[in-house]
KOLVO-268113 format. One line per field, with one value per atom (N, C-alpha, C, O): x, y, z; residue number from 1. Coordinates in nm, 3 decimals, decimal comma, always signed. Atoms other than C-alpha are relative to their C-alpha. Example, Ala and Ser with C-alpha at 12.3 -4.5 7.8 and 13.67 -1.06 7.14 Angstrom:
// KOLVO-268113
xx = +0,089;+1,230;+0,090;+0,194;-0,082;+1,367;-0,077;-0,026
yy = -0,119;-0,450;+0,120;+0,118;-0,119;-0,106;+0,109;+0,220
zz = +0,000;+0,780;+0,000;+0,066;-0,006;+0,714;+0,073;+0,090
i = 1;1;1;1;2;2;2;2
***
This chain:
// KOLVO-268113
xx = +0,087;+3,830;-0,144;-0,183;+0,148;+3,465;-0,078;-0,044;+0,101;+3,215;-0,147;-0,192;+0,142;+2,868;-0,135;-0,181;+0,144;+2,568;-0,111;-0,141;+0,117;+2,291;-0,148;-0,162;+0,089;+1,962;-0,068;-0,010;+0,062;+1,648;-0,025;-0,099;+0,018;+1,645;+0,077;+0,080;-0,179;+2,026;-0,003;+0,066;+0,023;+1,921;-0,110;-0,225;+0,089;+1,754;-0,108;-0,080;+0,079;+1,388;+0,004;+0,069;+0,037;+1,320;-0,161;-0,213;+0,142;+0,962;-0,034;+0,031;+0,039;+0,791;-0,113;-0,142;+0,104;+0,518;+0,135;+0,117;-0,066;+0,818;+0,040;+0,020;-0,039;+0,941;-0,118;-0,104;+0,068;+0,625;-0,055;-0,122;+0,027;+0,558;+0,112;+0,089;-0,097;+0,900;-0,037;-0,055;+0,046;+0,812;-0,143;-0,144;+0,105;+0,466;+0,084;+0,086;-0,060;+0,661;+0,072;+0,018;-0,094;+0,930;-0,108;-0,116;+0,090;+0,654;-0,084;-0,093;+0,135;+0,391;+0,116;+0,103;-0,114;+0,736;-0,016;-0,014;-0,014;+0,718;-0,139;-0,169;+0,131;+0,390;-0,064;-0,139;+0,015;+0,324;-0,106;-0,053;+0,082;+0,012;-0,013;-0,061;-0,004;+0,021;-0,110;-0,085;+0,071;-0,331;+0,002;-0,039;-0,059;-0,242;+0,086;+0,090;-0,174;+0,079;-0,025;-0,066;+0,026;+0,058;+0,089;+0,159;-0,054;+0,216;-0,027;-0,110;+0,025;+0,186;-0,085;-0,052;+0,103;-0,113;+0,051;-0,026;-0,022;+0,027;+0,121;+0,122;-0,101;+0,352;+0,025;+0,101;-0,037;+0,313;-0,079;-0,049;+0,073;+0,039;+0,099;+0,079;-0,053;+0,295;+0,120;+0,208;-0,114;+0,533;+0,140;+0,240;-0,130;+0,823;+0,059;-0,001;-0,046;+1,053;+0,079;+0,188;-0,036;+1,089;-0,097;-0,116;+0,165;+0,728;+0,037;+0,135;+0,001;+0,658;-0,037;-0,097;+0,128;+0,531;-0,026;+0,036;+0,096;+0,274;-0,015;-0,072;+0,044;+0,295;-0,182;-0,244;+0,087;-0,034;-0,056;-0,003;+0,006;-0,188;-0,048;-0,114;-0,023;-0,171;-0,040;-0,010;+0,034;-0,325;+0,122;+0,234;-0,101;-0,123;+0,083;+0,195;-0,106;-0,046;+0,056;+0,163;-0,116;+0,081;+0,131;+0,244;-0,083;+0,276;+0,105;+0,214;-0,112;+0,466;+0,029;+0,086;-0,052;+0,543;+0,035;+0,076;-0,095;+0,675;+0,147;+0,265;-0,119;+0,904;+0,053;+0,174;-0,045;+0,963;+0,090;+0,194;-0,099;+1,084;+0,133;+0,235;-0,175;+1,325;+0,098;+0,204;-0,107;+1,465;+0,056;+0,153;-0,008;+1,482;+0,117;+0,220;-0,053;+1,650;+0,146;+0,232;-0,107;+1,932;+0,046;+0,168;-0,068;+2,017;+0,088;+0,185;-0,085;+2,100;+0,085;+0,168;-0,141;+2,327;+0,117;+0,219
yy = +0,046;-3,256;+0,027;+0,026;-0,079;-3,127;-0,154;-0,248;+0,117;-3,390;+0,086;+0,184;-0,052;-3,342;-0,023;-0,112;+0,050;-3,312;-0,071;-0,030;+0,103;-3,587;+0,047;+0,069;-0,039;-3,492;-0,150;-0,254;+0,113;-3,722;+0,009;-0,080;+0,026;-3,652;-0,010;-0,023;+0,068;-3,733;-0,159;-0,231;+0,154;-4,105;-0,078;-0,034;+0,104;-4,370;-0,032;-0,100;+0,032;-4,399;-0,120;-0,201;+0,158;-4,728;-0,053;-0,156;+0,102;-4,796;+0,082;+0,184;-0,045;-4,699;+0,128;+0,214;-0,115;-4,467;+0,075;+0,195;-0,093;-4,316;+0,063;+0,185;-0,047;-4,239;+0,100;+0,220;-0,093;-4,126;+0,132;+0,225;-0,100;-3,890;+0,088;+0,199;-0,097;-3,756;+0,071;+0,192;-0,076;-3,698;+0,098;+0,205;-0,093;-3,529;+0,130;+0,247;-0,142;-3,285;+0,067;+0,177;-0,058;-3,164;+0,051;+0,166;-0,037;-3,177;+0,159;+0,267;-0,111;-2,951;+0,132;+0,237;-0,100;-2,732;+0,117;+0,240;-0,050;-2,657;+0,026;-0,021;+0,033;-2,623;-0,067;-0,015;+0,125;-2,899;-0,122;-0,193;+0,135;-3,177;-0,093;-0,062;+0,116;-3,516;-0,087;-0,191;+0,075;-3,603;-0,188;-0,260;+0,122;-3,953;-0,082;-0,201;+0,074;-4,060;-0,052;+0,013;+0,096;-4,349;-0,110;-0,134;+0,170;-4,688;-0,077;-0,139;+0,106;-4,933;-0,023;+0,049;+0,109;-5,129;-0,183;-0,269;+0,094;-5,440;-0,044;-0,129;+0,036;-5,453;+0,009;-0,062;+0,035;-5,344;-0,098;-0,149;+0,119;-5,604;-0,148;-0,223;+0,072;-5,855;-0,003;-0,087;-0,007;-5,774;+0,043;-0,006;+0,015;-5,669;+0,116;+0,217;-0,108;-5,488;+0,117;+0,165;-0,128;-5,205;-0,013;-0,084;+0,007;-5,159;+0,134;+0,202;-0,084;-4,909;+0,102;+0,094;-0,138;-4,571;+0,076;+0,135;-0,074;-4,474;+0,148;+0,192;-0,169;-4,082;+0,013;+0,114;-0,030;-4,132;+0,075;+0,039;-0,056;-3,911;+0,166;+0,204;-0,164;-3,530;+0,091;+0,061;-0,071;-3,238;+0,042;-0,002;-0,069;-3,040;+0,119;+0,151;-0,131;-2,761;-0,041;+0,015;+0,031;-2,968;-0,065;-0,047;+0,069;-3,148;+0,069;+0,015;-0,091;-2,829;+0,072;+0,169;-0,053;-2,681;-0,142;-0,097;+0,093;-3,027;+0,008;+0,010;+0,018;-3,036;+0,148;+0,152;-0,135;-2,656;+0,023;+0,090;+0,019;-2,743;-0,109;-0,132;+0,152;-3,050;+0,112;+0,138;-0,099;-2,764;+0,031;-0,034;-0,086;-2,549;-0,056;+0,011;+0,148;-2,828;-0,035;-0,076;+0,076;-2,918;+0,127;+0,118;-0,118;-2,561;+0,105;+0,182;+0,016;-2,517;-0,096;-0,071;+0,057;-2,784;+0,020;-0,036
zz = +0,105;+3,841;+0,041;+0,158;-0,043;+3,825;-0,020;-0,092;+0,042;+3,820;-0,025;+0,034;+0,045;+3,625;+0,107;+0,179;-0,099;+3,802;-0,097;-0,209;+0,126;+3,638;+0,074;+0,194;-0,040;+3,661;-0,035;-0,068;+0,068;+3,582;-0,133;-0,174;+0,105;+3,253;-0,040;-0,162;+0,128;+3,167;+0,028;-0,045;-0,066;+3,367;-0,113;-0,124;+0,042;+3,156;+0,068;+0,167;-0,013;+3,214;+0,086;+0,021;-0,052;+3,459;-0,037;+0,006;+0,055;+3,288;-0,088;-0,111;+0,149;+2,994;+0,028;-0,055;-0,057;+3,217;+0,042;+0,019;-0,031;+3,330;-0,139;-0,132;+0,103;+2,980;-0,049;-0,072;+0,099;+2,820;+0,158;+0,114;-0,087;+3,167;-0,040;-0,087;+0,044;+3,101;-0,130;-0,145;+0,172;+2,714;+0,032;-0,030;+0,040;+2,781;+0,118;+0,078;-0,054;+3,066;-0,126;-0,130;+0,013;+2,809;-0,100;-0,144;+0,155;+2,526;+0,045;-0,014;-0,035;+2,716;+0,039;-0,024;+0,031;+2,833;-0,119;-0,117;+0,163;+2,455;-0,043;-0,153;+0,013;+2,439;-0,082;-0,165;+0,081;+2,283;+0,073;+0,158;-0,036;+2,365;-0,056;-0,165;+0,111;+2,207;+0,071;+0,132;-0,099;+2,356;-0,035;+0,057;+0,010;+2,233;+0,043;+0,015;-0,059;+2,393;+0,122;+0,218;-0,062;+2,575;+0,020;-0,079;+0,012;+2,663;-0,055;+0,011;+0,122;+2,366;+0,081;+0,175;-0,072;+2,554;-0,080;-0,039;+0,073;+2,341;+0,073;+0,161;-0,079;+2,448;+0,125;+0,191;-0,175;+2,803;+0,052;+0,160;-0,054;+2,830;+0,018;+0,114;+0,030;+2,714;+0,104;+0,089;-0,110;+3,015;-0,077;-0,026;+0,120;+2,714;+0,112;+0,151;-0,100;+2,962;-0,103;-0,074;+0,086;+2,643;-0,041;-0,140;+0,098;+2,570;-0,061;-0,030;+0,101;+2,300;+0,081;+0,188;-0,065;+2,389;-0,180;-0,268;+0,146;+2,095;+0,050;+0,150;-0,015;+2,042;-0,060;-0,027;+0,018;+1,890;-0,135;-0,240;+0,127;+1,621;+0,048;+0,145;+0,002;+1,591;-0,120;-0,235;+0,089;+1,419;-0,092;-0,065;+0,075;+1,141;+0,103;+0,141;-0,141;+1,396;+0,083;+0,106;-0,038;+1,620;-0,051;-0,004;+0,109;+1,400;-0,036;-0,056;+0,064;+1,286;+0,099;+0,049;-0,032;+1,590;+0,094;+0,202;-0,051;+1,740;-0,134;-0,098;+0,039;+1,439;+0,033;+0,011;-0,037;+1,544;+0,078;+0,068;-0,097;+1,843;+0,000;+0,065;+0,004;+1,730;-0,038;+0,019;+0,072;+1,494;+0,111;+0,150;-0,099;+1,773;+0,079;+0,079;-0,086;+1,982;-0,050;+0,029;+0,072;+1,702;+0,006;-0,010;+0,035;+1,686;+0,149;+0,143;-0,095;+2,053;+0,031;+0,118;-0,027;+2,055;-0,064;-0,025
i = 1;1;1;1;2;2;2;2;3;3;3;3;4;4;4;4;5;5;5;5;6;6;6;6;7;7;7;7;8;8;8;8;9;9;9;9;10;10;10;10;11;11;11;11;12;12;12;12;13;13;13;13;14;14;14;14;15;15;15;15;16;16;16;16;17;17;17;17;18;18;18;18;19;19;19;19;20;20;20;20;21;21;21;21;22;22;22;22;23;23;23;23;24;24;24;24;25;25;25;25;26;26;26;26;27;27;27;27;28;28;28;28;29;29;29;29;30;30;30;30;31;31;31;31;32;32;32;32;33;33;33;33;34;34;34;34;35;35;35;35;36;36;36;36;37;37;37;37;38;38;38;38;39;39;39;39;40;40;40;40;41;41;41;41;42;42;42;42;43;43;43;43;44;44;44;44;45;45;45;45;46;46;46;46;47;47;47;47;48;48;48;48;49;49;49;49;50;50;50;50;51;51;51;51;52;52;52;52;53;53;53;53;54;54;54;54;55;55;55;55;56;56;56;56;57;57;57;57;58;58;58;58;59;59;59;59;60;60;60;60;61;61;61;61;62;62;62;62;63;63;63;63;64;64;64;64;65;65;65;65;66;66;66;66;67;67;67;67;68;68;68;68;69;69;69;69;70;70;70;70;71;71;71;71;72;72;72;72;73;73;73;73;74;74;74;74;75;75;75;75;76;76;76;76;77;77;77;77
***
């Protein structure tokens, strides 16, 4: 029996800076910048051990080649 190899991105995030670090690597990957994307400041102030991560706000161009890449994304699987 083969066993899968898990990387860190098949592993559940352990904090919410870890999540949105993971999201801006795969984003910029794609070339993609979301100079906005951040850790809620609200909820991580609040200690909520699932704080938000705000993507923020984004031009039209990026906008259409993030949904470019979801396409992109649904079509290799």
């Amino acid at each position: 029996m083969e066993t899968a190899k898990v990387t860190d991105g098949d592993r559940p995030a352990r904090s919410a800076e870890e999540a949105v670090e993971r999201l801006r690597a795969a984003l910029r990957d794609v070339g993609i910048v979301l100079p906005s994307l951040r850790v809620d400041p609200v909820t991580a102030a609040q200690g909520h051990p699932y704080a938000l991560v705000d993507l923020g706000r984004c031009n039209l161009g990026v906008a259409s080649r993030l949904a470019a890449a979801l396409r992109a994304g649904r079509e290799d699987a």
